[in-house]
MILOLO-316047 format. One record per residue (C-alpha): x, y, z; residue number from 1. Coordinates in nm, 2 decimals. Layout:
<atoms>
ATOM / px / py / pz / dovo
ATOM / X / Y / Z / NUM
...
</atoms>
This chain:
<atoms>
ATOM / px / py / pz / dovo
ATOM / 4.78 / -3.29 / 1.33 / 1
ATOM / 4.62 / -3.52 / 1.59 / 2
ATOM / 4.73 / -3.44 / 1.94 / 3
ATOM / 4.59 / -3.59 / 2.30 / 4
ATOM / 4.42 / -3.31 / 2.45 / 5
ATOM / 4.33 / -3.28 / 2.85 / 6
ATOM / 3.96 / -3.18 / 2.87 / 7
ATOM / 4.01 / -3.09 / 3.25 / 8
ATOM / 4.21 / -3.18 / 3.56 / 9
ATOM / 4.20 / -3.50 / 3.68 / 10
ATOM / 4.13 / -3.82 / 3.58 / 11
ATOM / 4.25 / -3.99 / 3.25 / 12
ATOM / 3.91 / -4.02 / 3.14 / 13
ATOM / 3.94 / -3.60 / 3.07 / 14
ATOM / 4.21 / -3.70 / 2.82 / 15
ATOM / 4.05 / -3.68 / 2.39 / 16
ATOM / 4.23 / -3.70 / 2.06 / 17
ATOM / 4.18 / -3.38 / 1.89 / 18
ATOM / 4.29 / -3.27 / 1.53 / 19
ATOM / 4.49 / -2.92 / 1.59 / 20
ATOM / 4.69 / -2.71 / 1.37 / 21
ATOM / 5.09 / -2.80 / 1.34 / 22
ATOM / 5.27 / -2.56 / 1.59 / 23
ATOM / 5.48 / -2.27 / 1.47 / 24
ATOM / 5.82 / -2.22 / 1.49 / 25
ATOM / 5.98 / -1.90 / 1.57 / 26
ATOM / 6.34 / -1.76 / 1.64 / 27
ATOM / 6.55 / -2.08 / 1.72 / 28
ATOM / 6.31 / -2.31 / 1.70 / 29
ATOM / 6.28 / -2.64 / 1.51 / 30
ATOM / 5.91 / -2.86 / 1.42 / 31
ATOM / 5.96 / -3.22 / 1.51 / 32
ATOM / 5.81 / -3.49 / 1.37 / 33
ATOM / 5.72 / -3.72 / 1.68 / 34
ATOM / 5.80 / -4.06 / 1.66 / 35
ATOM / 5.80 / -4.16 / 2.09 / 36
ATOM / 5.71 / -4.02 / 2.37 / 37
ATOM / 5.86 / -4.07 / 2.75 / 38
ATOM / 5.59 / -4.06 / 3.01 / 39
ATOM / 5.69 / -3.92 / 3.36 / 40
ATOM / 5.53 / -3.91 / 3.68 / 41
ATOM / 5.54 / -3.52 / 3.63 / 42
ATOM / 5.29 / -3.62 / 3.40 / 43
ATOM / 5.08 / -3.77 / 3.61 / 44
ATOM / 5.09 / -3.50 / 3.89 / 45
ATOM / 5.01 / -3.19 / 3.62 / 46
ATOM / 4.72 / -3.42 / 3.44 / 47
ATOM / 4.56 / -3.43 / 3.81 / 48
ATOM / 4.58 / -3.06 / 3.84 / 49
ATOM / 4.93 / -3.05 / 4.05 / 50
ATOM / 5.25 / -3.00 / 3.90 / 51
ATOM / 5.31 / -2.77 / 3.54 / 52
ATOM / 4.95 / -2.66 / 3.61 / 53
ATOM / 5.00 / -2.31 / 3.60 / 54
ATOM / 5.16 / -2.34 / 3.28 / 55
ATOM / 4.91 / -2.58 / 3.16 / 56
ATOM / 4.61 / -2.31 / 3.25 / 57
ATOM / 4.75 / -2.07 / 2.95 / 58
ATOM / 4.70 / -2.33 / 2.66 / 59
ATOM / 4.38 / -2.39 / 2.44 / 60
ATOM / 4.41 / -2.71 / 2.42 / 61
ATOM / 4.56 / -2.80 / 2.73 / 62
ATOM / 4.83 / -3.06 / 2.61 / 63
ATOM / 5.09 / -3.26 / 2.85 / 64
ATOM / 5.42 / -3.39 / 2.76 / 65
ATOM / 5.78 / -3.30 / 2.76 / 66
ATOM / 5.99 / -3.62 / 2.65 / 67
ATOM / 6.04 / -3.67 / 2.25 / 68
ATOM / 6.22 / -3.80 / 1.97 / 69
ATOM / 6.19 / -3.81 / 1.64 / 70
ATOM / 6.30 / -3.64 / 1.32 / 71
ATOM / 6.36 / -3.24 / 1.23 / 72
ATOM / 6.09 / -3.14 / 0.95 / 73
ATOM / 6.15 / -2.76 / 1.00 / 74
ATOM / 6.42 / -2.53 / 1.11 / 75
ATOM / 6.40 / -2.14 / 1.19 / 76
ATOM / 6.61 / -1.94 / 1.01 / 77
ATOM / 6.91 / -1.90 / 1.30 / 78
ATOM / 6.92 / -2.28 / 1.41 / 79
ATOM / 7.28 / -2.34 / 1.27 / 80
ATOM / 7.35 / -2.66 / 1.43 / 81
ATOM / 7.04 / -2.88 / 1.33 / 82
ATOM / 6.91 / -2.92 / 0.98 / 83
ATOM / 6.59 / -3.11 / 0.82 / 84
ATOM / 6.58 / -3.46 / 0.84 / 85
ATOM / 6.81 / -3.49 / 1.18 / 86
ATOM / 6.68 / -3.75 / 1.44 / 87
ATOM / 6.69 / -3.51 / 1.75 / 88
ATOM / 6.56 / -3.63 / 2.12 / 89
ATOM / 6.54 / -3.45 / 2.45 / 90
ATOM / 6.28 / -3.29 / 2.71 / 91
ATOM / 6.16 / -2.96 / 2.58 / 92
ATOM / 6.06 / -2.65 / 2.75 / 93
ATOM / 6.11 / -2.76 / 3.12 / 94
ATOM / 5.95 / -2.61 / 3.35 / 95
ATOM / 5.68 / -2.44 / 3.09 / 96
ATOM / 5.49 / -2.61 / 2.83 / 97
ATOM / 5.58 / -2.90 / 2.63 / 98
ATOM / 5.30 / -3.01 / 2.48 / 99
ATOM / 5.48 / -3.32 / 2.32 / 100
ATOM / 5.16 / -3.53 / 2.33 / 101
ATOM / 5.08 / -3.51 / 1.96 / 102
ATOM / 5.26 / -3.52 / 1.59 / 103
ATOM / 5.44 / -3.27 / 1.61 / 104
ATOM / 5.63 / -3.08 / 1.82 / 105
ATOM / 5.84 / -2.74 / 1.84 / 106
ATOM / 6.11 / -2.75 / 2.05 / 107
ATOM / 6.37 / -2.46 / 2.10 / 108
ATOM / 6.74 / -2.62 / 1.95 / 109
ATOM / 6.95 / -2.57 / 2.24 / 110
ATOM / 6.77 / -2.80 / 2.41 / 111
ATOM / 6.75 / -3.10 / 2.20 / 112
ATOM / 7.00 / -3.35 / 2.12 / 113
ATOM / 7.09 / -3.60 / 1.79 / 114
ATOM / 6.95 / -3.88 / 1.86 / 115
ATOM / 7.24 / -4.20 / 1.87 / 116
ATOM / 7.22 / -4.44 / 1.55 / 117
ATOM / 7.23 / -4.74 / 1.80 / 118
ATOM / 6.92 / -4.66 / 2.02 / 119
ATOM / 6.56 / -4.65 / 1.90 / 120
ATOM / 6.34 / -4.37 / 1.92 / 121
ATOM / 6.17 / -4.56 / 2.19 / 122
ATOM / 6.47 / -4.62 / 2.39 / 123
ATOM / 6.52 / -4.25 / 2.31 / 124
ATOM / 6.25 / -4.06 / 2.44 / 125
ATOM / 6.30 / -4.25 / 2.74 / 126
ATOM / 6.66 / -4.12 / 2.79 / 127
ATOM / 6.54 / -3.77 / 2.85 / 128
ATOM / 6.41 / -3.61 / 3.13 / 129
ATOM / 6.51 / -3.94 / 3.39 / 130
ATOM / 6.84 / -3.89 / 3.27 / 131
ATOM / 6.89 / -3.54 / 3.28 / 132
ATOM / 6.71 / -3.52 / 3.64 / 133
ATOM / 6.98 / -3.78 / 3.74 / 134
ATOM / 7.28 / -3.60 / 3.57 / 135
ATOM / 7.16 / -3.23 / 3.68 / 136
ATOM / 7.16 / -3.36 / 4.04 / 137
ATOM / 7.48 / -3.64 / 4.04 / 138
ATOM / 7.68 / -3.38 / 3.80 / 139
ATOM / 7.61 / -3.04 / 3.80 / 140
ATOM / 7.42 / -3.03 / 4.17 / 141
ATOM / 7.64 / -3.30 / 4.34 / 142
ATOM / 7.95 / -3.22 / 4.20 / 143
ATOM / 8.05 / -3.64 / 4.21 / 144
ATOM / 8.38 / -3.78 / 4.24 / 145
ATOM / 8.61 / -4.04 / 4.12 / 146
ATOM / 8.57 / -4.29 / 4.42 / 147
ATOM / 8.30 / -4.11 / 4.58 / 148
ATOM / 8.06 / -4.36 / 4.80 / 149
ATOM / 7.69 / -4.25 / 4.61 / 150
ATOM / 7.36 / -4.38 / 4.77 / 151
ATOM / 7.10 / -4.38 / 4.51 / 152
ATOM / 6.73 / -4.43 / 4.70 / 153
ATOM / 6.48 / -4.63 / 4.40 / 154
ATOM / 6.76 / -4.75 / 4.22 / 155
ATOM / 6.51 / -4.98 / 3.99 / 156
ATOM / 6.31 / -4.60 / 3.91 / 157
ATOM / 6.32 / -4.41 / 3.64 / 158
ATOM / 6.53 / -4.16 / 3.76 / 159
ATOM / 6.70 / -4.43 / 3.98 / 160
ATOM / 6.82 / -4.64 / 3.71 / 161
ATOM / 7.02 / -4.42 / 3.55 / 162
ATOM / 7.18 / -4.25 / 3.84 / 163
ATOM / 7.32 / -4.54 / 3.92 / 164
ATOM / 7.49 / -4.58 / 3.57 / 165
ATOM / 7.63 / -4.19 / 3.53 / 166
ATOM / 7.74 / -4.27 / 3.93 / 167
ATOM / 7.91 / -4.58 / 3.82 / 168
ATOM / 8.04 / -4.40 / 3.44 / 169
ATOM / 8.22 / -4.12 / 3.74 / 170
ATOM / 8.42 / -4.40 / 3.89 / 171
ATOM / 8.15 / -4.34 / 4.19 / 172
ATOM / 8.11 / -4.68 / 4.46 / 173
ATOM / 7.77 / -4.69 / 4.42 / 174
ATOM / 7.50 / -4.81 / 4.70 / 175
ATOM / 7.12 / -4.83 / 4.61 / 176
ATOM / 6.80 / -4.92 / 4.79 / 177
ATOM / 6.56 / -5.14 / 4.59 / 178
ATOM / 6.32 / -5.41 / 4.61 / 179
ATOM / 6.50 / -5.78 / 4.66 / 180
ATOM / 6.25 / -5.84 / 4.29 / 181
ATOM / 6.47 / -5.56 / 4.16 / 182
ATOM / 6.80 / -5.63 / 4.28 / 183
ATOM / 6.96 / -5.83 / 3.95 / 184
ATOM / 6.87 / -5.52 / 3.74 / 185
ATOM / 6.99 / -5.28 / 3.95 / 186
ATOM / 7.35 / -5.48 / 3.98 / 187
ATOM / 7.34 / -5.52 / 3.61 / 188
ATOM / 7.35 / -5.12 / 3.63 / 189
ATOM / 7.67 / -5.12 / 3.80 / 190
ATOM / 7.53 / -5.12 / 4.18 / 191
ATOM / 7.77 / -5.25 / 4.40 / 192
ATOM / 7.57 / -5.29 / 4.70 / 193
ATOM / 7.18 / -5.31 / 4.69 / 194
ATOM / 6.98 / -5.24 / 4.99 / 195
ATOM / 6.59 / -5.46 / 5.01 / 196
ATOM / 6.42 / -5.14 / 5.17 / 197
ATOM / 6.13 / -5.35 / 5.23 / 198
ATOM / 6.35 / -5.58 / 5.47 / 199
ATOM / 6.65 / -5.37 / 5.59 / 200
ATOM / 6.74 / -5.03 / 5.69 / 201
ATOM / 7.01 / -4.85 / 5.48 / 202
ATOM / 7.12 / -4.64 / 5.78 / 203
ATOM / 7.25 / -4.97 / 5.96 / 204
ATOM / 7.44 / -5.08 / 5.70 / 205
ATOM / 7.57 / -4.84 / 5.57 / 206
ATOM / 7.77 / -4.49 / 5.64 / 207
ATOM / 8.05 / -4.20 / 5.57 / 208
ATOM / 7.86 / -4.16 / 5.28 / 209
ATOM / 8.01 / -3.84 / 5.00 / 210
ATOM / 7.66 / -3.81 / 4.82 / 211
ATOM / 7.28 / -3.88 / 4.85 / 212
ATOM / 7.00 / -3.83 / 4.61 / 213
ATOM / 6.67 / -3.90 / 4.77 / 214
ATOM / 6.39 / -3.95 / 4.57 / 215
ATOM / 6.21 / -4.03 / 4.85 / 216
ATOM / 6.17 / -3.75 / 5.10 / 217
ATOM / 5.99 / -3.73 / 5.43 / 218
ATOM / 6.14 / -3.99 / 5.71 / 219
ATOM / 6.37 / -4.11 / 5.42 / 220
ATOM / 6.56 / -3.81 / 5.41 / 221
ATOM / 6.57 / -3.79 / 5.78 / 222
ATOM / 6.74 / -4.15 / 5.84 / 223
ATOM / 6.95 / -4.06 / 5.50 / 224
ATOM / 7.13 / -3.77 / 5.71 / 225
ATOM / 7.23 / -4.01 / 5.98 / 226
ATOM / 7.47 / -4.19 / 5.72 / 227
ATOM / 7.60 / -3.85 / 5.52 / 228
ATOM / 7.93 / -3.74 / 5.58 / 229
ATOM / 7.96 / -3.44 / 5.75 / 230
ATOM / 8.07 / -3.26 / 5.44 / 231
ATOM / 7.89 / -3.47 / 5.22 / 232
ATOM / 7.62 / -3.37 / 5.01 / 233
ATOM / 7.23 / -3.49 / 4.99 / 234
ATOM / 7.00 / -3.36 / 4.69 / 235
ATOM / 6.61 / -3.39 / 4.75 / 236
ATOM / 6.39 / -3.44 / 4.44 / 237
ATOM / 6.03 / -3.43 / 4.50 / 238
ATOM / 5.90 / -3.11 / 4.52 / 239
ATOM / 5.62 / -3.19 / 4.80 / 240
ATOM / 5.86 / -3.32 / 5.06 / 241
ATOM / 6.07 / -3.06 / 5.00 / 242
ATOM / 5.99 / -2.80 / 5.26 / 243
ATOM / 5.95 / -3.04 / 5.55 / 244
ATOM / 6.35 / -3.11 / 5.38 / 245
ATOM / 6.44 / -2.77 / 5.42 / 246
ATOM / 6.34 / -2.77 / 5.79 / 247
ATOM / 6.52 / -3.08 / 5.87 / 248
ATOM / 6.85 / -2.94 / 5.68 / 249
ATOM / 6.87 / -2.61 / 5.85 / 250
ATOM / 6.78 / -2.78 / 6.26 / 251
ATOM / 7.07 / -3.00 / 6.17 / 252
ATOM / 7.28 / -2.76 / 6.02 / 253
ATOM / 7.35 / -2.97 / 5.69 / 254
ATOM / 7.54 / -2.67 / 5.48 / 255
ATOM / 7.60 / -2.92 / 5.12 / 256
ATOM / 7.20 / -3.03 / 5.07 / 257
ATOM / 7.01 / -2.87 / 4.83 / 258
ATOM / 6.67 / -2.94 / 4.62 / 259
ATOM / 6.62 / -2.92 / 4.21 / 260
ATOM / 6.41 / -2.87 / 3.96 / 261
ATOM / 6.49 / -3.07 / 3.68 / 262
ATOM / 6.52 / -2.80 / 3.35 / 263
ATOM / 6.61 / -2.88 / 2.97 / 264
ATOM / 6.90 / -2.87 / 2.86 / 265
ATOM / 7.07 / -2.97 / 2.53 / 266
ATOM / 7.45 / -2.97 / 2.66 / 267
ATOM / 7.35 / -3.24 / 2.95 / 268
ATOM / 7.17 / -3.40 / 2.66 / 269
ATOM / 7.51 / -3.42 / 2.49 / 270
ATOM / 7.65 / -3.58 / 2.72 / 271
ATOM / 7.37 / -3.83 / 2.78 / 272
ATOM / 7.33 / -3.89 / 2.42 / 273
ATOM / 7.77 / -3.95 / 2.45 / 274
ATOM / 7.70 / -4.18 / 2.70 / 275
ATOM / 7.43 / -4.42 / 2.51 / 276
ATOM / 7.66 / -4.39 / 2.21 / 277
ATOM / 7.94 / -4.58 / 2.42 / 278
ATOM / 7.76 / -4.78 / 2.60 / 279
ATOM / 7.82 / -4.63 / 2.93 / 280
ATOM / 7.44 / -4.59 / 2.97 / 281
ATOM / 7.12 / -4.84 / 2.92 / 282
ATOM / 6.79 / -4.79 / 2.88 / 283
ATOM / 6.55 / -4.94 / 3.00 / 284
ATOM / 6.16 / -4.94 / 2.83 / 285
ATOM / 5.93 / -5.13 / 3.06 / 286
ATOM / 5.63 / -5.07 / 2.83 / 287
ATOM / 5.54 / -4.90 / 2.56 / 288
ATOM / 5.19 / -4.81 / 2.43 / 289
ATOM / 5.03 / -4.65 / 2.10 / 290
ATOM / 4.98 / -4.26 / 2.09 / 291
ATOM / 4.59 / -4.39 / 2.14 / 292
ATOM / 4.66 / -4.57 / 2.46 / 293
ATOM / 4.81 / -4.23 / 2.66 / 294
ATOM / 4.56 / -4.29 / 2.86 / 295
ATOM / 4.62 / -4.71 / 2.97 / 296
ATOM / 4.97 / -4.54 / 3.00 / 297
ATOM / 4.92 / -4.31 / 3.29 / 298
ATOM / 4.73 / -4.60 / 3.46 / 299
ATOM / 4.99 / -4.84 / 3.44 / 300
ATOM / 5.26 / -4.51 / 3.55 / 301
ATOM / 5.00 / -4.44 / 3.87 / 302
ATOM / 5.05 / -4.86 / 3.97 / 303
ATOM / 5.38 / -4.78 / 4.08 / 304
ATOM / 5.55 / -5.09 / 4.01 / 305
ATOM / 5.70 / -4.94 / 3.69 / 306
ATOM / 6.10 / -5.08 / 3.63 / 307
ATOM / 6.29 / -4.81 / 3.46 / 308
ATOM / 6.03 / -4.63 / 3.15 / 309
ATOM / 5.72 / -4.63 / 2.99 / 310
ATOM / 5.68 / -4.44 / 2.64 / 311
ATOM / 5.40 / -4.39 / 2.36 / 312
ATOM / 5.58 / -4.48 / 1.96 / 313
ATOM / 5.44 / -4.32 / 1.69 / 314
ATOM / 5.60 / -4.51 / 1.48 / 315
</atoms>
């Protein structure tokens, strides 16, 4: 099967189509046939040598990528609740290898998903890991409310844009910093206030608020504790902000903030998938680029104007 290799750390000049054999499934496992790919800046960070390099350093041939959908060609023996043919999507093997940049691609069952009839597998493999990063952090981090005040920071983002919906699908009141080029999108999520953080300051206009998820970090975070609750709770995403977080928390003694890892999951993919099924939740594809073009892919990701996801078809 053909599969984008990474030669090295670094640039996206160290990335090179290779022909590789199809991976083998084991105990619980099922072989996908890859149809699209999400691209995340996780993917960026590890191609540069930062990131899921550790786990990266144990393959031969190093291969990025945990976003996919497509359809079931092969089932182990114990999957019960998948069989061939199924369209399946999800992000597989987070934190570890995913190595969803090629053909195919095992992925262990309890982490996948079917994918909706309604959706493509473009629109798919872009409701995977931004999604579940949101959900993880809103739902089973934040523990969000029924008329909870929620400020999202980068509402137009990739996580962003669908923490606003699953904020808005909880019945949340939902506040978001954006650009002013971004704020029709990020109303037509559900937003009921959008804050230009080019032009304004959040903290001055807004406040007594139940939840925060910063994706951000450094002086964001700072001036995002000025308008928490004093029993409200603020999750941190990036990983490199997050000590400088943890020292800010603990001088001003904020018991309800804490900082996650994103990690697969196929019953948060349930509910993601129940939620594009409905219509609840939108996705967004800001680009999308042939399994060739990985490369022009992770250039256009690294300009940082990106408005909700990019992904690679195979189709």
């Amino acid at each position: 099967m053909k599969a984008m290799a990474l030669k090295d750390f670094g640039g996206v000049e160290n990335f090179a189509v290779e022909e590789i054999p199809e991976p083998q499934i084991g105990n619980g496992e099922v072989l996908i046939k890859v149809k699209a790919i999400g691209i995340d800046p996780i993917d960026i960070k590890s191609r540069k040598g930062e990131g899921m390099t550790d786990y990266l350093n144990k393959q031969n041939p190093m291969i990025l990528g945990w976003d996919v959908s497509g359809v079931i060609t092969k089932i182990a023996g114990d999957v019960k609740d998948f069989k061939e043919g199924d369209e399946v999507f999800g992000t597989i093997n987070f934190p570890g290898p995913g190595s969803s940049y090629a053909e195919f691609a095992k992925a262990p069952a309890g982490q996948l998903a079917r994918k909706p009839s309604n959706i493509s597998y473009a629109e798919a493999a872009a409701a995977t890991q931004s999604p579940l990063t949101a959900w993880q952090a809103l739902v089973d981090t934040g523990n969000i409310q029924k008329g909870d005040r929620v400020l999202i920071h980068g509402g137009a983002g990739g996580v962003g844009n669908f923490a606003v919906q699953i904020a808005k699908y909880k019945g949340c009141y939902v506040v978001t910093t954006a650009s002013s080029a971004d704020a029709e999108f990020v109303k037509s999520l559900g937003a009921d206030e959008v804050i230009d953080y080019k032009t304004q300051k959040f903290e001055e206009m807004v406040k007594d608020i139940d939840f925060i998820l910063d994706t951000v970090g450094g002086e964001n975070f700072v001036r995002s504790l000025k308008v928490l609750k004093p029993d409200g709770r603020i999750v941190l995403l990036p990983s490199d902000k997050k000590e400088e977080a943890d020292k800010v928390a603990q001088e001003q003694h904020i018991k309800n903030y804490k900082h996650i890892l994103m990690h697969s999951s196929g019953d948060d993919m349930r509910r993601i998938a129940e939620m594009l099924t409905d219509g609840s939740m939108k996705v967004h594809v800001d680009k999308t680029f042939s399994f060739d073009q990985i490369p022009e892919a992770h250039e256009e990701m690294e300009n940082g104007k990106v408005k909700g996801k990019i992904v690679i078809t195979l189709e």
